[in-house]
Biopython code that builds the backbone (N, CA, C, O; Angstrom):
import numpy as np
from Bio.PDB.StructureBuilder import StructureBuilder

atoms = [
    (1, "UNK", "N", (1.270, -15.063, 10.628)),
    (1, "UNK", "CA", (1.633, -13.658, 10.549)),
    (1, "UNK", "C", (1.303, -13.072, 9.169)),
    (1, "UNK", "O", (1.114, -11.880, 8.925)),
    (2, "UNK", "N", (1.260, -14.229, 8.196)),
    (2, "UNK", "CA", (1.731, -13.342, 6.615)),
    (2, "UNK", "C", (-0.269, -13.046, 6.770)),
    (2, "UNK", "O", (-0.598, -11.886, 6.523)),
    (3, "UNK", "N", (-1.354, -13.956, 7.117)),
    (3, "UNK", "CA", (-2.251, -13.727, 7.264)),
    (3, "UNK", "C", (-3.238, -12.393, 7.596)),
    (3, "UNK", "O", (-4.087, -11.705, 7.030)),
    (4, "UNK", "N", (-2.584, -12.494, 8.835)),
    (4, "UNK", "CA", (-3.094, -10.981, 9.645)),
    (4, "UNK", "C", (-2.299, -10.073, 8.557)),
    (4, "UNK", "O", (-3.177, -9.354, 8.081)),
    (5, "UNK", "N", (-1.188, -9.789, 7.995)),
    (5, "UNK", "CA", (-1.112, -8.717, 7.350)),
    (5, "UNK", "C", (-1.621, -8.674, 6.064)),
    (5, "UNK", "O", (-1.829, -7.556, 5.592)),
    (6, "UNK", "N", (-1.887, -9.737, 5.341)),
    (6, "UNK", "CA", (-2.534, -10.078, 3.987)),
    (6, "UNK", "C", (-4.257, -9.215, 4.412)),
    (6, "UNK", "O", (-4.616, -8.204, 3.808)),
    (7, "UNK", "N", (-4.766, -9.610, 5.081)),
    (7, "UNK", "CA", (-6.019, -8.947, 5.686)),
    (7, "UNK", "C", (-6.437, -7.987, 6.169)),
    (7, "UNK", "O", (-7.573, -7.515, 6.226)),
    (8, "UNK", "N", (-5.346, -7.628, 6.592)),
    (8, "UNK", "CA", (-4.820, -6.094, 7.214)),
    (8, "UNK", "C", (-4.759, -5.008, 5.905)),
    (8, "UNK", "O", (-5.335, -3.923, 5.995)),
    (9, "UNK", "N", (-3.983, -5.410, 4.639)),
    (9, "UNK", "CA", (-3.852, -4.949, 3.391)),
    (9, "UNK", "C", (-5.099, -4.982, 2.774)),
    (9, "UNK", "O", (-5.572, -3.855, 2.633)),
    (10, "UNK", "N", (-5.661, -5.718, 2.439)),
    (10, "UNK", "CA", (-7.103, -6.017, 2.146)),
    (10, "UNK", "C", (-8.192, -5.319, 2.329)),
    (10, "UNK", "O", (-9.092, -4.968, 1.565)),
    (11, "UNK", "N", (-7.947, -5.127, 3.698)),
    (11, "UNK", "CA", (-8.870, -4.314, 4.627)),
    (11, "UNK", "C", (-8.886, -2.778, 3.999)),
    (11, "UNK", "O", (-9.747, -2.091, 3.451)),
    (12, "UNK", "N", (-7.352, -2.573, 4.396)),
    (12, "UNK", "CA", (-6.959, -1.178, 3.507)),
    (12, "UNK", "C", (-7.249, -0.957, 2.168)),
    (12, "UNK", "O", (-7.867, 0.039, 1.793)),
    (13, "UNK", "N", (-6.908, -1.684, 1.545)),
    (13, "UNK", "CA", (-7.581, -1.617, -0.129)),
    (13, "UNK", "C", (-9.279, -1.517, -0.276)),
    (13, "UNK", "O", (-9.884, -0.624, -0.869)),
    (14, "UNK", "N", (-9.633, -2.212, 0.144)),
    (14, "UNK", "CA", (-11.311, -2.029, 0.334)),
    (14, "UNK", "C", (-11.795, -0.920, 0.955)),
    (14, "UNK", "O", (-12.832, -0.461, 0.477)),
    (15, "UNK", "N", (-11.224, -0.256, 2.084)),
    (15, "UNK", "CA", (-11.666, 1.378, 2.306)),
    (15, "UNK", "C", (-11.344, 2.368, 1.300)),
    (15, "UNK", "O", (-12.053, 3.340, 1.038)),
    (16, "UNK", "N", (-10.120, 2.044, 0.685)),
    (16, "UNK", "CA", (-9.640, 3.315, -0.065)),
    (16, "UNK", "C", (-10.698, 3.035, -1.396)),
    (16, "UNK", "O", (-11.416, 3.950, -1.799)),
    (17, "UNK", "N", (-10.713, 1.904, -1.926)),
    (17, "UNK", "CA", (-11.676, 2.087, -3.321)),
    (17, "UNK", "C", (-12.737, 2.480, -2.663)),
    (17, "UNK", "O", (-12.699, 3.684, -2.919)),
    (18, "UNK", "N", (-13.841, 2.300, -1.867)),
    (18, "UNK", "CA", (-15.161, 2.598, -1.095)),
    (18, "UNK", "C", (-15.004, 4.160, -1.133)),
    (18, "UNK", "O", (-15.909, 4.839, -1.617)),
    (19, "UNK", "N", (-14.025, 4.657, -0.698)),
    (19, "UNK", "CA", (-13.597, 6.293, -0.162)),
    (19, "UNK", "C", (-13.405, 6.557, -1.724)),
    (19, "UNK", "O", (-14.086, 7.556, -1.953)),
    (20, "UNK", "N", (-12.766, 6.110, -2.967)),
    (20, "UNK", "CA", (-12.558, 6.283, -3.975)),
    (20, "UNK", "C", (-13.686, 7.113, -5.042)),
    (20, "UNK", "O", (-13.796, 8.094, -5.778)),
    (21, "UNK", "N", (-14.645, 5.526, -4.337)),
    (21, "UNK", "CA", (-16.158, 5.699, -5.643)),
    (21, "UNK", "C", (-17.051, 6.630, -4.636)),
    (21, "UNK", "O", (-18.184, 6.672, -5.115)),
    (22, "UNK", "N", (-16.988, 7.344, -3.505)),
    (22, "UNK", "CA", (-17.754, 8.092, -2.425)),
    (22, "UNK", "C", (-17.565, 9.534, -2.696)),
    (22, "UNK", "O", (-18.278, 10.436, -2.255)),
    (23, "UNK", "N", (-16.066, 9.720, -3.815)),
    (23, "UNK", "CA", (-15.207, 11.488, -3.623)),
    (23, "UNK", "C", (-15.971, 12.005, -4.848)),
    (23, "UNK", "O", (-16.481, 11.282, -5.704)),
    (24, "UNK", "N", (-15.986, 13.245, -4.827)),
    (24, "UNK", "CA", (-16.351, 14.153, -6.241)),
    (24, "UNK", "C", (-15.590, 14.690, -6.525)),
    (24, "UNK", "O", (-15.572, 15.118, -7.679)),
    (25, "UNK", "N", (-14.351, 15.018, -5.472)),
    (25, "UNK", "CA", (-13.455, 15.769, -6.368)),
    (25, "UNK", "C", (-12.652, 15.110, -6.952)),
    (25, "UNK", "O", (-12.309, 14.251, -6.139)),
    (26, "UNK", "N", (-11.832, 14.881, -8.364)),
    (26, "UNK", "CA", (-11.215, 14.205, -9.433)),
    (26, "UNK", "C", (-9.578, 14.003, -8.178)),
    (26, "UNK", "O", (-9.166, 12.886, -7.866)),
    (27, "UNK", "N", (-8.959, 15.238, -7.699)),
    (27, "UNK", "CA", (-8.152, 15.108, -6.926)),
    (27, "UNK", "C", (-7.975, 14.465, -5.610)),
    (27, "UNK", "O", (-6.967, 14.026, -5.056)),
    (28, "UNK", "N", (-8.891, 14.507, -5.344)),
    (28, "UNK", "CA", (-8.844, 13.312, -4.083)),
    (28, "UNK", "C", (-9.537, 12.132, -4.786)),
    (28, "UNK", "O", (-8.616, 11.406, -4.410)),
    (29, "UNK", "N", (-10.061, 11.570, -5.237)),
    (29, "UNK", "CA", (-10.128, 10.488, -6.195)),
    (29, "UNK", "C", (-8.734, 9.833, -6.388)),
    (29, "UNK", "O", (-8.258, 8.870, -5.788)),
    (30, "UNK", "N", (-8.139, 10.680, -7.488)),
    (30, "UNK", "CA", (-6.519, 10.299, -7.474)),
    (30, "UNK", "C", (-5.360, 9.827, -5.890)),
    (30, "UNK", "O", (-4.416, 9.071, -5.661)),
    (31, "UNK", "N", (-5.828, 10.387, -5.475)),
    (31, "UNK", "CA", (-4.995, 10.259, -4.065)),
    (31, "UNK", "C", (-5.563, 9.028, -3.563)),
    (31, "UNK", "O", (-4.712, 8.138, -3.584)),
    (32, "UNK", "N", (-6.841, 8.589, -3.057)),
    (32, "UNK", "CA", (-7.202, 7.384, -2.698)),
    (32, "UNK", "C", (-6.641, 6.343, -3.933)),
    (32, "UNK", "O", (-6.314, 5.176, -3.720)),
    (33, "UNK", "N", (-6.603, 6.977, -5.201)),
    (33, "UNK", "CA", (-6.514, 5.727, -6.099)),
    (33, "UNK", "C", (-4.764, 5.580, -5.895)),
    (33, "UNK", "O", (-4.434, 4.536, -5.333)),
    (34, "UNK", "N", (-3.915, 6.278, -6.192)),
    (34, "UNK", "CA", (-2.554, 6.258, -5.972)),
    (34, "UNK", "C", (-2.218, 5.197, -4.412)),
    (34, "UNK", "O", (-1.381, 4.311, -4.238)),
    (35, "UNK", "N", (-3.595, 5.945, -3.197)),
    (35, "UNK", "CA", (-2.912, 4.939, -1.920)),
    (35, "UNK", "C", (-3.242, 3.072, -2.001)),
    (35, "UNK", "O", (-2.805, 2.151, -1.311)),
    (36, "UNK", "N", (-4.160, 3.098, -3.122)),
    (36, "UNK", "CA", (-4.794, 1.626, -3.188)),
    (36, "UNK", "C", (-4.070, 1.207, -4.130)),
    (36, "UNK", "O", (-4.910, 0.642, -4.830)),
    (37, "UNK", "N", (-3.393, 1.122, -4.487)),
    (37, "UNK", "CA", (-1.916, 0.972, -5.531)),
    (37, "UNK", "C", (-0.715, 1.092, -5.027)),
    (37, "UNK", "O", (0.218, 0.714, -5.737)),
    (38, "UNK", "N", (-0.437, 1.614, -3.753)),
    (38, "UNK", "CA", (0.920, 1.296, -3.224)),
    (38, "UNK", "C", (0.280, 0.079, -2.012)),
    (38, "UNK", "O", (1.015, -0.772, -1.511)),
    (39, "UNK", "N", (-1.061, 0.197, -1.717)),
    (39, "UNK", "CA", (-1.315, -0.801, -1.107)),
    (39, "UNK", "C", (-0.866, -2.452, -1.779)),
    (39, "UNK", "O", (-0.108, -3.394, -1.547)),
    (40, "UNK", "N", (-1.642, -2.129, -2.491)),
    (40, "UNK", "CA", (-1.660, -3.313, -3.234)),
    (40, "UNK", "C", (-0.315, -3.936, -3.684)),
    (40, "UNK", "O", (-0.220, -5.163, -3.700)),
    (41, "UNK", "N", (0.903, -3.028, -4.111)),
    (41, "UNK", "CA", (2.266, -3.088, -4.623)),
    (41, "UNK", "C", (2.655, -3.702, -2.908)),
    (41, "UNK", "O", (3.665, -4.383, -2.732)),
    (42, "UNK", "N", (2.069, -3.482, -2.186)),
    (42, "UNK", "CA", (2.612, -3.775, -0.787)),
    (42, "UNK", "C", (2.314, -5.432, -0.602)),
    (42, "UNK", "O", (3.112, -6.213, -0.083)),
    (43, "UNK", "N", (0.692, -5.870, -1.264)),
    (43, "UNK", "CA", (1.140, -6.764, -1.366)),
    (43, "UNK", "C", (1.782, -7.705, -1.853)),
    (43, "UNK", "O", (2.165, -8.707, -1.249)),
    (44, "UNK", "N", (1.895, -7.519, -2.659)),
    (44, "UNK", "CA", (2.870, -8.069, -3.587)),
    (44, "UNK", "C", (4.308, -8.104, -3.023)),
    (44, "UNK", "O", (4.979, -9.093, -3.318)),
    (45, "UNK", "N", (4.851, -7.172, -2.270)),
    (45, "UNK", "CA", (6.022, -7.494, -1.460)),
    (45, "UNK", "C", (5.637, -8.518, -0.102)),
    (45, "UNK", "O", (6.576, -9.181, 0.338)),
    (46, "UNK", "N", (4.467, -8.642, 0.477)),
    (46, "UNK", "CA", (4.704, -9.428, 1.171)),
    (46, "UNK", "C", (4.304, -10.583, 0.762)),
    (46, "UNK", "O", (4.402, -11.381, 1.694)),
    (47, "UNK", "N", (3.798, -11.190, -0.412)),
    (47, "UNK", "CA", (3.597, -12.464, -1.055)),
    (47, "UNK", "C", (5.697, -12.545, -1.410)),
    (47, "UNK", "O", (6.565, -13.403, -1.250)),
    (48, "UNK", "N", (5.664, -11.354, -1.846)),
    (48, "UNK", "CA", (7.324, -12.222, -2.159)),
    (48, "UNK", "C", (8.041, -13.009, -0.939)),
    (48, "UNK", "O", (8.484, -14.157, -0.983)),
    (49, "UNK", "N", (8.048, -12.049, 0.243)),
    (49, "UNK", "CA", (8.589, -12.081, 1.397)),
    (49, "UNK", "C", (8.222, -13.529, 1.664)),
    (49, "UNK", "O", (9.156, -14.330, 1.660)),
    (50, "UNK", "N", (6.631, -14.114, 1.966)),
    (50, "UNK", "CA", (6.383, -15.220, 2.200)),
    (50, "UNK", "C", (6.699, -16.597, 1.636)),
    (50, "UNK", "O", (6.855, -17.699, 2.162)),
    (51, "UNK", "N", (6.765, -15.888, -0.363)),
    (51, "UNK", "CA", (7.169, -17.358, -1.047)),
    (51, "UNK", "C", (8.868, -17.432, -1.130)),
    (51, "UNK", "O", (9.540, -18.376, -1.545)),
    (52, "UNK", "N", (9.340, -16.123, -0.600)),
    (52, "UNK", "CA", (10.990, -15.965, -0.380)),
    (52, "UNK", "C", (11.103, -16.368, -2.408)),
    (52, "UNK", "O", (11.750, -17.215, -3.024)),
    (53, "UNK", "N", (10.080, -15.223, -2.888)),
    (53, "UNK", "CA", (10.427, -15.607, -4.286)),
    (53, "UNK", "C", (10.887, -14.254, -4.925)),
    (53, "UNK", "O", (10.065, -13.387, -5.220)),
    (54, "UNK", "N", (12.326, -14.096, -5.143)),
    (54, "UNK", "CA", (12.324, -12.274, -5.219)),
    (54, "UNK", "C", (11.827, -11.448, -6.825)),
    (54, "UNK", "O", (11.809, -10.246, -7.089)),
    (55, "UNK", "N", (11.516, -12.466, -7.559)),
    (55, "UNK", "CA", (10.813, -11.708, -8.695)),
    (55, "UNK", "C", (9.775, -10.992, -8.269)),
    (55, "UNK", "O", (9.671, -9.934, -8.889)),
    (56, "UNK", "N", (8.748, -11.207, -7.226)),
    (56, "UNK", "CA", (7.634, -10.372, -7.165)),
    (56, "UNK", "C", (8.080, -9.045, -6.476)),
    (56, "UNK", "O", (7.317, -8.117, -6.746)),
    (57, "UNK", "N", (9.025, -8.743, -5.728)),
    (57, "UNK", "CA", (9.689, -7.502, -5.686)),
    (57, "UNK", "C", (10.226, -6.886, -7.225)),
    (57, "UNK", "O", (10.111, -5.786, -7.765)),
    (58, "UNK", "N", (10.557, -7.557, -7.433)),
    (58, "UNK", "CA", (10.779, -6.660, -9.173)),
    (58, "UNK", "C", (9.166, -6.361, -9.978)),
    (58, "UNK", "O", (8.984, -5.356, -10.665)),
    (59, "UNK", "N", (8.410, -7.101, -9.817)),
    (59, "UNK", "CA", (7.386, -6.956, -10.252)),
    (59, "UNK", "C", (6.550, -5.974, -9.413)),
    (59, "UNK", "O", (5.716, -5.366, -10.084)),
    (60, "UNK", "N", (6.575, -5.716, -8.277)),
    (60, "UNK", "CA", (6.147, -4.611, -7.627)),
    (60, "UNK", "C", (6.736, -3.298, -7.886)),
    (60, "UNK", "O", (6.011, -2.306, -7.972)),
    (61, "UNK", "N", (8.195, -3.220, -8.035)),
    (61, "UNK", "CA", (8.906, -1.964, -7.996)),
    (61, "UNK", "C", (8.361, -1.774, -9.425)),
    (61, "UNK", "O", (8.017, -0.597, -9.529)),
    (62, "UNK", "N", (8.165, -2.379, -10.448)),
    (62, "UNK", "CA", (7.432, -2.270, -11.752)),
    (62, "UNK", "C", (6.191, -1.775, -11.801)),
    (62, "UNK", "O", (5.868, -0.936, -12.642)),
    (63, "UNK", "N", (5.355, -2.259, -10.881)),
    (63, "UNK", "CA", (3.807, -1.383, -10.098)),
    (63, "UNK", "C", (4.219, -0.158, -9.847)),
    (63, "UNK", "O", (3.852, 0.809, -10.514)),
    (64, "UNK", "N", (5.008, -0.093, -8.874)),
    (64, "UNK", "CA", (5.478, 0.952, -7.806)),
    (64, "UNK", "C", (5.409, 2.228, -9.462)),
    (64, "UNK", "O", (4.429, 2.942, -9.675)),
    (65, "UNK", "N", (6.511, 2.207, -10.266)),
    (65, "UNK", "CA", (6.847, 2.871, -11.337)),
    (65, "UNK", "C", (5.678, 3.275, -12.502)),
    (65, "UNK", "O", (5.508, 4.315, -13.137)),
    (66, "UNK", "N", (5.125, 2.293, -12.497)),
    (66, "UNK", "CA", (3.959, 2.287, -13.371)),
    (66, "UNK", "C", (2.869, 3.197, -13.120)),
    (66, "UNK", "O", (2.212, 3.849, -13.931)),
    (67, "UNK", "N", (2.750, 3.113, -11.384)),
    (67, "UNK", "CA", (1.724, 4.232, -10.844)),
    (67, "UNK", "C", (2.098, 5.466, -10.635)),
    (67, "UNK", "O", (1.252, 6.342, -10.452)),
    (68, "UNK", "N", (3.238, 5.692, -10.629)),
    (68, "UNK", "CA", (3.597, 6.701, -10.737)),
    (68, "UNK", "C", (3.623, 7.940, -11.579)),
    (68, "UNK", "O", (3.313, 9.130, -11.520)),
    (69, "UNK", "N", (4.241, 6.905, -12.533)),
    (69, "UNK", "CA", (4.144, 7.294, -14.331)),
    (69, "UNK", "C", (2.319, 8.145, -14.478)),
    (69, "UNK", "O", (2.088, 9.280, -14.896)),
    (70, "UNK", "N", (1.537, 7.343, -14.087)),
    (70, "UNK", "CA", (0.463, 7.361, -14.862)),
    (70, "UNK", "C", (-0.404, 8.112, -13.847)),
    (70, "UNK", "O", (-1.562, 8.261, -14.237)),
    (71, "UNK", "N", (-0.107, 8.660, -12.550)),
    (71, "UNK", "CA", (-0.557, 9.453, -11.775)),
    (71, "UNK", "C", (-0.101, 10.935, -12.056)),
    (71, "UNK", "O", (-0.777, 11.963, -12.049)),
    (72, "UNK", "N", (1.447, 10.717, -12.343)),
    (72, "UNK", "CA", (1.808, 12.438, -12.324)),
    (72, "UNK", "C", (1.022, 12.466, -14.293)),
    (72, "UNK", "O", (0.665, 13.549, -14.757)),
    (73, "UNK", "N", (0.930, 11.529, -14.901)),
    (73, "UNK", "CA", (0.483, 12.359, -16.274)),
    (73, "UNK", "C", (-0.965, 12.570, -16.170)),
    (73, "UNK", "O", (-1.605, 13.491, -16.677)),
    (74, "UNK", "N", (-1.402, 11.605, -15.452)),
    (74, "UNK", "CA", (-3.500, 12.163, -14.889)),
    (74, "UNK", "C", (-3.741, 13.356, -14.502)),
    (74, "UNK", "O", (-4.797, 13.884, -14.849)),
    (75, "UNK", "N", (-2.702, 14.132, -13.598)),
    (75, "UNK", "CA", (-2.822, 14.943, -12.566)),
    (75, "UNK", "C", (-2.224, 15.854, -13.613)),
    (75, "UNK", "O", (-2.963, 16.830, -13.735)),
    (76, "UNK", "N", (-1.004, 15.934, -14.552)),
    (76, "UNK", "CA", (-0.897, 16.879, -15.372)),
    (76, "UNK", "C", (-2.200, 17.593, -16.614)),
    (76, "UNK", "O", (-2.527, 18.696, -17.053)),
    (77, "UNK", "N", (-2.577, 16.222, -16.758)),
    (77, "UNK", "CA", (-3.871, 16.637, -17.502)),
    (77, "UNK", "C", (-4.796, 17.196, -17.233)),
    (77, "UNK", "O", (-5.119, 18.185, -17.890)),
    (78, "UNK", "N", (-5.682, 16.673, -15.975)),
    (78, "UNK", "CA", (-6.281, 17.966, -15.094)),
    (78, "UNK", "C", (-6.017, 18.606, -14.674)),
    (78, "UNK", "O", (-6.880, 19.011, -13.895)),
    (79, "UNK", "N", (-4.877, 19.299, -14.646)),
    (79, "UNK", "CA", (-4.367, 20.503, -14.094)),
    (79, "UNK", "C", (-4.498, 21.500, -15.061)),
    (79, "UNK", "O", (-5.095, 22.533, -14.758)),
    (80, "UNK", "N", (-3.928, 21.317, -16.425)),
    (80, "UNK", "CA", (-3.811, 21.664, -17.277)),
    (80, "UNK", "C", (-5.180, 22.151, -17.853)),
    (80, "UNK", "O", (-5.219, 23.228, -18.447)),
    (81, "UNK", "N", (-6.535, 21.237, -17.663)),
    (81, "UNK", "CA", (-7.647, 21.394, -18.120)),
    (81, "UNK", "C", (-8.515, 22.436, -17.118)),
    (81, "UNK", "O", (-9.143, 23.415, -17.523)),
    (82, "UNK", "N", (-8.411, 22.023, -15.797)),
    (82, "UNK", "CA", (-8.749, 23.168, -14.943)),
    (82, "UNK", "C", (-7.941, 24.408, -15.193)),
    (82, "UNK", "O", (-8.573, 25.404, -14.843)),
    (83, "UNK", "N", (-6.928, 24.641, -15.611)),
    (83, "UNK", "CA", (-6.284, 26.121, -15.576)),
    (83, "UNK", "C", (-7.132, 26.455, -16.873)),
    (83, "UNK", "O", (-7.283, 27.672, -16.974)),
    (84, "UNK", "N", (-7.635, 25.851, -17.734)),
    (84, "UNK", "CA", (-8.499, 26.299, -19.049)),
    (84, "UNK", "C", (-9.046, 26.759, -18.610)),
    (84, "UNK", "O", (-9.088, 27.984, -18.725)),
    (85, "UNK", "N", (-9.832, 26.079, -17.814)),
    (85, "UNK", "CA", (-11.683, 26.621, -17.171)),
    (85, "UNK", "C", (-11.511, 27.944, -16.338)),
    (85, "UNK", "O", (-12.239, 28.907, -16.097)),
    (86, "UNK", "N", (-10.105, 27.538, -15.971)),
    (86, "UNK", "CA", (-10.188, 29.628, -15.222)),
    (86, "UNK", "C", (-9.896, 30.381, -15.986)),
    (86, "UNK", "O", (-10.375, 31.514, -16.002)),
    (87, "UNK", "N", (-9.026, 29.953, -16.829)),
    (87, "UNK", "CA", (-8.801, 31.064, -17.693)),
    (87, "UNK", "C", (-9.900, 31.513, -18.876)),
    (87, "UNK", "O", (-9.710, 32.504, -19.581)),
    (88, "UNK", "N", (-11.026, 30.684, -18.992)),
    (88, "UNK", "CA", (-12.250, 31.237, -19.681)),
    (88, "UNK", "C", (-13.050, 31.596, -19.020)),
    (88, "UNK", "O", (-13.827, 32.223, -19.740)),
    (89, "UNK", "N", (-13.601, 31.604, -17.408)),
    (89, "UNK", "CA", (-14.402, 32.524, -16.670)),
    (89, "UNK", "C", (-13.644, 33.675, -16.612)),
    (89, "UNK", "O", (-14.445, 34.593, -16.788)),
    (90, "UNK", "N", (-12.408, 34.179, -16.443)),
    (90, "UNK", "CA", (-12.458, 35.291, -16.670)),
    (90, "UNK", "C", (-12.511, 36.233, -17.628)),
    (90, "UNK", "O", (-12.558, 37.424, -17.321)),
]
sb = StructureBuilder()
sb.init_structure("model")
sb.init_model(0)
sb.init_chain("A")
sb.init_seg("    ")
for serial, (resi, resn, name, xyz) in enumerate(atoms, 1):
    if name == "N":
        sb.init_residue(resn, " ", resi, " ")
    sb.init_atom(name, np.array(xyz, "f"), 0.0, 1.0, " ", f" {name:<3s}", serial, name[0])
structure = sb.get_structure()
């Protein structure tokens, strides 16, 4: 079982980076990159689940936090930089 879903995850992670390096826009970029990072934090919960070892749940919810952190300050920065660019075409 832990197989098929280890592969299953895998699977998912490998479309979203593919869909990742395929986008032009910076914002959907971010969004595939944010979903291949809770993927991945996913596995990491089910490696815990399997070795019934519960540090890697702490170490995921530490992922989990980390991407977070560093998504809303990416997304503040280009936001911030695109509102420049409109506000100098007009």
């Amino acid at each position: 079982m832990i197989y098929i879903a280890t592969g299953l995850v895998f699977i998912s992670i490998t479309i979203t980076v593919i869909k990742t390096l395929l986008e032009k826009d910076i914002f959907t970029k971010l969004l595939f990159l944010n979903s291949s990072i809770n993927l991945s934090g996913l596995f990491i919960c089910f490696l815990a689940t399997f070795k019934t070892y519960a540090c890697y749940i702490d170490i995921a919810l530490i992922y989990y936090l980390l991407s977070f952190i560093s998504t809303n300050a990416y997304l503040q920065f280009f936001l911030a930089k695109h509102k420049n660019v409109k506000r100098n075409i007009k």
